[in-house]
C-alpha positions as CSV (number, residue, x, y, z in Angstrom):
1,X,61.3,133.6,106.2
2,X,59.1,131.0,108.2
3,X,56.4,131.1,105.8
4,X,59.0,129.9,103.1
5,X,60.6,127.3,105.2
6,X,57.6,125.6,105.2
7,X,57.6,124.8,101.9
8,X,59.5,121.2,101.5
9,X,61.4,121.9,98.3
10,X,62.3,125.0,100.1
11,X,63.5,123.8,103.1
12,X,65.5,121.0,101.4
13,X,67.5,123.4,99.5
14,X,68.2,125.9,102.4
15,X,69.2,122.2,104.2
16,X,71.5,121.3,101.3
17,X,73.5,124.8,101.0
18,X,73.7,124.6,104.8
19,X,75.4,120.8,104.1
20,X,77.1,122.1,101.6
21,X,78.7,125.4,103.1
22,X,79.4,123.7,106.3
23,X,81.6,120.9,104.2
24,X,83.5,124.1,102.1
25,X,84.7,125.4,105.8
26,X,86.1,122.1,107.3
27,X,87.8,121.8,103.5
28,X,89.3,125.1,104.3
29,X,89.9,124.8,107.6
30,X,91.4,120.9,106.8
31,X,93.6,120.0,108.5
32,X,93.4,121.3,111.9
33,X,94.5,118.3,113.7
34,X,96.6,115.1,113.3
35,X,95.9,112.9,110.7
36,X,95.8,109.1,111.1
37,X,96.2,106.7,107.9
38,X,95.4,103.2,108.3
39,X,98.5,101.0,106.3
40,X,96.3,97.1,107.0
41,X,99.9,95.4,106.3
42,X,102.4,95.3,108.8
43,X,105.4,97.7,108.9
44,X,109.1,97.3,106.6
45,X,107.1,96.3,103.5
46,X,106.7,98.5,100.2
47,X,103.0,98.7,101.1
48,X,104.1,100.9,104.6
49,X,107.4,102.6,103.4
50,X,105.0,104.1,100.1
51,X,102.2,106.1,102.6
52,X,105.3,107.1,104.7
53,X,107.0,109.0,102.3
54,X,104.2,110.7,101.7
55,X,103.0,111.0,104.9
56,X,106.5,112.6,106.1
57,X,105.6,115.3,103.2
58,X,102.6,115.8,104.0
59,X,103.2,116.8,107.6
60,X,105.6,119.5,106.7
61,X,103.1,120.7,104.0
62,X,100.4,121.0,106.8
63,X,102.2,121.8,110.2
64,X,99.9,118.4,111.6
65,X,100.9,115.3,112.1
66,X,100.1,112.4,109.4
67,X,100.4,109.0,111.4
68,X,100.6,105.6,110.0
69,X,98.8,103.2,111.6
70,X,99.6,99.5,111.0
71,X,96.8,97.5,111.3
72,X,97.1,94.2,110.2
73,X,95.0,90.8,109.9
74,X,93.0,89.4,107.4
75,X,94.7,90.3,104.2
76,X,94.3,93.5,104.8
77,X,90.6,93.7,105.3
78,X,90.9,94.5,109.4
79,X,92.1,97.9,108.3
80,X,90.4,98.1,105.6
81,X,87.0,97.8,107.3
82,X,88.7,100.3,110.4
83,X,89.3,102.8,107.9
84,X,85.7,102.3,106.2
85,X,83.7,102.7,109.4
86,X,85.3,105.8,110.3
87,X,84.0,109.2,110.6
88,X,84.3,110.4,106.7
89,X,85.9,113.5,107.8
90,X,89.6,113.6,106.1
91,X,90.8,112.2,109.9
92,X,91.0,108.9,108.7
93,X,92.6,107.8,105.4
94,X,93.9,104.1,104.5
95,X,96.8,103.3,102.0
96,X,96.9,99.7,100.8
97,X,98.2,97.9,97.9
98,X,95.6,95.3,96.1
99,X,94.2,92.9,98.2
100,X,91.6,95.0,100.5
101,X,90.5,97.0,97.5
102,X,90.0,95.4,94.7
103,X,90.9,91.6,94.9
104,X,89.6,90.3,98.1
105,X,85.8,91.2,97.2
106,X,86.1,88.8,94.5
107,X,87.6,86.1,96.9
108,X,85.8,86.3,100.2
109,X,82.1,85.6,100.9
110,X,81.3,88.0,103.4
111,X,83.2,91.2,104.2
112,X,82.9,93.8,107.2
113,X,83.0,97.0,104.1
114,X,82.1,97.7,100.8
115,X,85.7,98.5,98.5
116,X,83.3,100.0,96.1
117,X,81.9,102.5,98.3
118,X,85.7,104.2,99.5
119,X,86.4,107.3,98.1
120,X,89.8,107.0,96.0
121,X,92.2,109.7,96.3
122,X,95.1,108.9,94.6
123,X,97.2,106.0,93.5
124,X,100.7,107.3,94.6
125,X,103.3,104.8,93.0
126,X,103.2,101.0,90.8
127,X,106.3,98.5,91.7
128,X,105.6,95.4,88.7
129,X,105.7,92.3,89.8
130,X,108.6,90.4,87.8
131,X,109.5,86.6,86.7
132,X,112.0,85.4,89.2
133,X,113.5,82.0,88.8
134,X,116.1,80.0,91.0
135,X,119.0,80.3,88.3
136,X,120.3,76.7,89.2
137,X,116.8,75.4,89.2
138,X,116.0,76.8,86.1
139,X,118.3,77.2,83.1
140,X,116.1,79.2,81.1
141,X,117.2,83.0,79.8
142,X,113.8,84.2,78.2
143,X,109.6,84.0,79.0
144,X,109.7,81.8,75.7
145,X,112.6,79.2,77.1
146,X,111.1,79.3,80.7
147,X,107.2,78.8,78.9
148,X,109.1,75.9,76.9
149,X,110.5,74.2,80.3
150,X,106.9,74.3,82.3
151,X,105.2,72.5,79.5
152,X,108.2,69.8,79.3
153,X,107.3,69.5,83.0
154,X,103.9,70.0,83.3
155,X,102.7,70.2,87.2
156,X,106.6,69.8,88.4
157,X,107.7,73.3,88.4
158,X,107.0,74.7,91.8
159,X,105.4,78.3,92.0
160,X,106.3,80.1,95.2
161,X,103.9,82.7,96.2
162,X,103.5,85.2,99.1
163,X,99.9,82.9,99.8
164,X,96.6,82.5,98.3
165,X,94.7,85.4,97.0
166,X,98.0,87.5,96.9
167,X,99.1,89.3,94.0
168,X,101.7,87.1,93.7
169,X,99.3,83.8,93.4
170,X,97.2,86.1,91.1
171,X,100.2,86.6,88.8
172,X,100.9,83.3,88.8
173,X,97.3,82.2,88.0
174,X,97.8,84.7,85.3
175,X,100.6,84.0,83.8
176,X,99.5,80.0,83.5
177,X,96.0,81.1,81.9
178,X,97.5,83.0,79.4
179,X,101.2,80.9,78.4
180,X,98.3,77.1,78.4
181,X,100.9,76.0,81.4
182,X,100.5,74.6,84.7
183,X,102.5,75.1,87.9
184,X,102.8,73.5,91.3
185,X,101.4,76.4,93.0
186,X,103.6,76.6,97.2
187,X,101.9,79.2,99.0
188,X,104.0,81.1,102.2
189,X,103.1,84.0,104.5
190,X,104.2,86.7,102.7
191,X,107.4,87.3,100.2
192,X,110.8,87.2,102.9
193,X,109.7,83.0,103.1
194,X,109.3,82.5,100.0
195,X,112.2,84.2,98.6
196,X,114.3,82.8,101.4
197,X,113.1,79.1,99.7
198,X,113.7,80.4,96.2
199,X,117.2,81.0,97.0
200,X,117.5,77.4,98.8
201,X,116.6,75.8,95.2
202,X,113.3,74.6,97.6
203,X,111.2,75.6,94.7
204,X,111.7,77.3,91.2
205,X,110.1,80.4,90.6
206,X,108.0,83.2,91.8
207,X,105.7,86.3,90.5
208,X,107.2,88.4,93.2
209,X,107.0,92.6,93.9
210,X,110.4,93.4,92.3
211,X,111.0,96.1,94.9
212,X,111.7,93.0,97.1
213,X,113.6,90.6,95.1
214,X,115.3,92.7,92.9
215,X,118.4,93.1,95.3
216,X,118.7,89.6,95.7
217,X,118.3,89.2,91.9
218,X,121.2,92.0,91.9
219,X,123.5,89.9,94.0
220,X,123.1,86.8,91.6
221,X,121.1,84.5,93.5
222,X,118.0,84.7,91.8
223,X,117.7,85.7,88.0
224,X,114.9,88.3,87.0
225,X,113.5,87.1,83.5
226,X,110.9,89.9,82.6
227,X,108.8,93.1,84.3
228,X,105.1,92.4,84.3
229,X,105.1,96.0,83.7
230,X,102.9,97.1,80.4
231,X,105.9,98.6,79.4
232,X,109.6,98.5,79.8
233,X,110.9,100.1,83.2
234,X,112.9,103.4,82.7
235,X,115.1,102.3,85.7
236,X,115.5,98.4,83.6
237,X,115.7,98.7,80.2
238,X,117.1,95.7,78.8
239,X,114.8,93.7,80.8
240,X,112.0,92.6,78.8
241,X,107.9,92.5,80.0
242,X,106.1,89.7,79.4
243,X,103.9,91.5,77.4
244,X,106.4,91.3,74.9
245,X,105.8,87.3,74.6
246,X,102.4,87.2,76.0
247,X,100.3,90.4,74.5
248,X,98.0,92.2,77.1
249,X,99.8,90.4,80.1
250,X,100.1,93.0,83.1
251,X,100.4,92.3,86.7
252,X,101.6,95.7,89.1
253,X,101.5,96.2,92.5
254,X,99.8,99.6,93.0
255,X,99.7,101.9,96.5
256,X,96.5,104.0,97.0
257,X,94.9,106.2,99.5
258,X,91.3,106.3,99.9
259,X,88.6,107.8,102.4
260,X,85.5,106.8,103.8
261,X,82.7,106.7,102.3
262,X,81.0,110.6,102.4
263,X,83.8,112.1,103.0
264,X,83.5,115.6,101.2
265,X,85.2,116.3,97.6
266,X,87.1,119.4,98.4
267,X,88.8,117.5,101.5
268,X,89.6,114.5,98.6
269,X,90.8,117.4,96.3
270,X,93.0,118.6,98.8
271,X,94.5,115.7,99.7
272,X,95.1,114.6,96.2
273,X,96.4,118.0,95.4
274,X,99.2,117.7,97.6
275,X,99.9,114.0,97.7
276,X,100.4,114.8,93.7
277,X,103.1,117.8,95.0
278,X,104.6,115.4,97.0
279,X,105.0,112.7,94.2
280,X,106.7,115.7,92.2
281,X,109.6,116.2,94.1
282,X,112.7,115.0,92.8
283,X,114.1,113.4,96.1
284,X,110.6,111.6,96.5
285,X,111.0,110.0,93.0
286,X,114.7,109.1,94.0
287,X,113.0,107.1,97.3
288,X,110.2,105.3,95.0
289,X,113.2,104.6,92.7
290,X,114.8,102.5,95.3
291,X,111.5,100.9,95.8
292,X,111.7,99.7,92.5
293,X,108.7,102.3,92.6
294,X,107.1,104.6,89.4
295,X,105.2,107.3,90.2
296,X,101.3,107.0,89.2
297,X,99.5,109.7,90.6
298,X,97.1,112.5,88.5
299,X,93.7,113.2,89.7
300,X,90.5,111.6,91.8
301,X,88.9,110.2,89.3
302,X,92.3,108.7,87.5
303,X,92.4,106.5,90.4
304,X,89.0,105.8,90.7
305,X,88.9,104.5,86.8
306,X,92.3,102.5,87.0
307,X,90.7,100.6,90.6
308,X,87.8,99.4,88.6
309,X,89.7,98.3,86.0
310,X,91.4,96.3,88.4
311,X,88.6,95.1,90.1
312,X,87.9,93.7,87.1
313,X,91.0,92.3,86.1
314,X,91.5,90.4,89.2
315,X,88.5,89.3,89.1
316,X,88.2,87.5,85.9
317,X,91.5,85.7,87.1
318,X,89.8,84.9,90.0
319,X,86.9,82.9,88.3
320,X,88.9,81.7,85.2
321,X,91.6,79.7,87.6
322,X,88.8,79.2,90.1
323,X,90.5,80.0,93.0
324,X,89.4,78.9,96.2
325,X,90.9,80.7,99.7
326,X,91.6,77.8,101.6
């Protein structure tokens, strides 16, 4: 046995199964102690209540604890780069919308962690971000009417957003690229302002998640126009996408759980195995439903593929409307 270990290719392979066998026992030994995942926005948003639900399964499932961790700052990339320099082990996942995985690489210089480099898991659940206009503001009653009123007042009509870089201002960005139309972008910290001034009349529309406007759309004081949805929503069917008057156009808020880099692919298969049971159970789909939430989920490398489609969404509006954080 010595005399073979000193050959190199040898001892590389004996090294590797060793890696390799040693990975296949914590996978089925995983988990044998509380699990933390890393939410980078703060708590009471769709982005925290998503992981939760999952979370709360996932517990039961396991007989360990999943915690949420809220760790904000930074649009998300605080937690983000927490969750990227931890031990790549299952211990430590992170759950975020957008921003810290595939948009903010595109808009910041320098960050602490490469998105690229996670290892996706699963995208759990989509909510679409929807056309939202202050109805006294506002008189149109389709996309075309509403496209028809921002060129008759080019630069006047005010575009409230949850601030720069969001998916919100990216919607917003979008939506002016493709209609030839320009807004008077308002940016706020985060949706509950800038809703709160889109019901004041303070300014006249907003790309916004519809999971958070749509009760205030359902009490009258805002009126929803169209789903940025590729396709109709189950739960809304006469509202129209914008697709449907601007081909191609989609814009969805999306809630994923990744790892650290290296962490090994039967832990990732596990979780996404039973994150995917969790997304199948009928009383979880009646919780994303009030979210305004449709479940995603499917394998790995489903999530992997629709993130870098994403990446590169975002990031061609990024350098079309050159957008500058400020």
């Amino acid at each position: 046995m010595r005399r073979l270990l000193r050959h190199p290719l040898t001892f590389v392979l004996c090294a590797a199964a060793l890696i390799v066998a040693v990975s296949e026992s914590r996978a089925q030994n995983y988990p044998d102690r509380p699990v933390k995942i890393i939410v980078p926005f703060p708590a009471g948003g769709t982005a925290d209540a998503v992981p939760r639900l999952v979370a709360d399964f996932l517990s039961k499932k396991w007989g360990q604890p999943v915690v949420i961790e809220n760790r904000t700052g930074a649009a998300g990339n605080i937690g983000a780069e927490a969750a990227f320099r931890a031990d790549p082990d299952g211990y430590t996942l992170l759950s975020a919308p957008p921003p810290p995985l595939v948009i903010n690489q595109s808009l910041y210089p320098k960050l602490g962690y490469d998105a690229n480099k996670f290892e996706p898991i699963i995208v759990m659940a989509q909510v679409p971000n929807a056309l939202i206009v202050n109805p006294d503001k506002v008189k149109a009653s389709t996309v075309a009417e509403f496209i028809d009123y921002v060129k008759n007042n080019p630069g006047k009509v005010t575009s409230a957003t949850q601030g720069n870089g969001t998916t919100s201002h990216l919607t917003s960005e979008l939506f002016a690229l493709m209609a030839k139309v320009k807004f008077n972008t308002v940016p706020y910290r985060g949706s509950a302002p800038a809703l709160q001034d889109l019901v004041a009349g303070s300014v006249d529309v907003m790309f916004d998640n519809l999971g958070v406007s749509l009760p205030l759309v359902q009490a009258g004081k805002l009126k929803l126009l169209a789903v940025a949805s590729p396709q109709r929503m189950p739960s809304l069917p006469n509202v129209p996408t914008i697709a449907e008057s601007l081909p191609g156009f989609e814009a969805v808020a999306w809630y994923a759980i990744v790892a650290p880099p290296g962490t090994p692919k039967a832990i990732i298969d596990k979780i996404n195995a039973d994150s995917n049971e969790a997304l199948r159970q009928p009383e979880m789909k009646e919780h994303l439903k009030k979210l305004s939430a449709e479940v995603f989920g499917g394998p790995a490398d489903k999530a992997a593929k629709y993130m870098r489609e994403e990446v590169a969404r975002w990031g061609n509006v990024i350098k079309a409307a050159d957008i500058k954080l400020q």
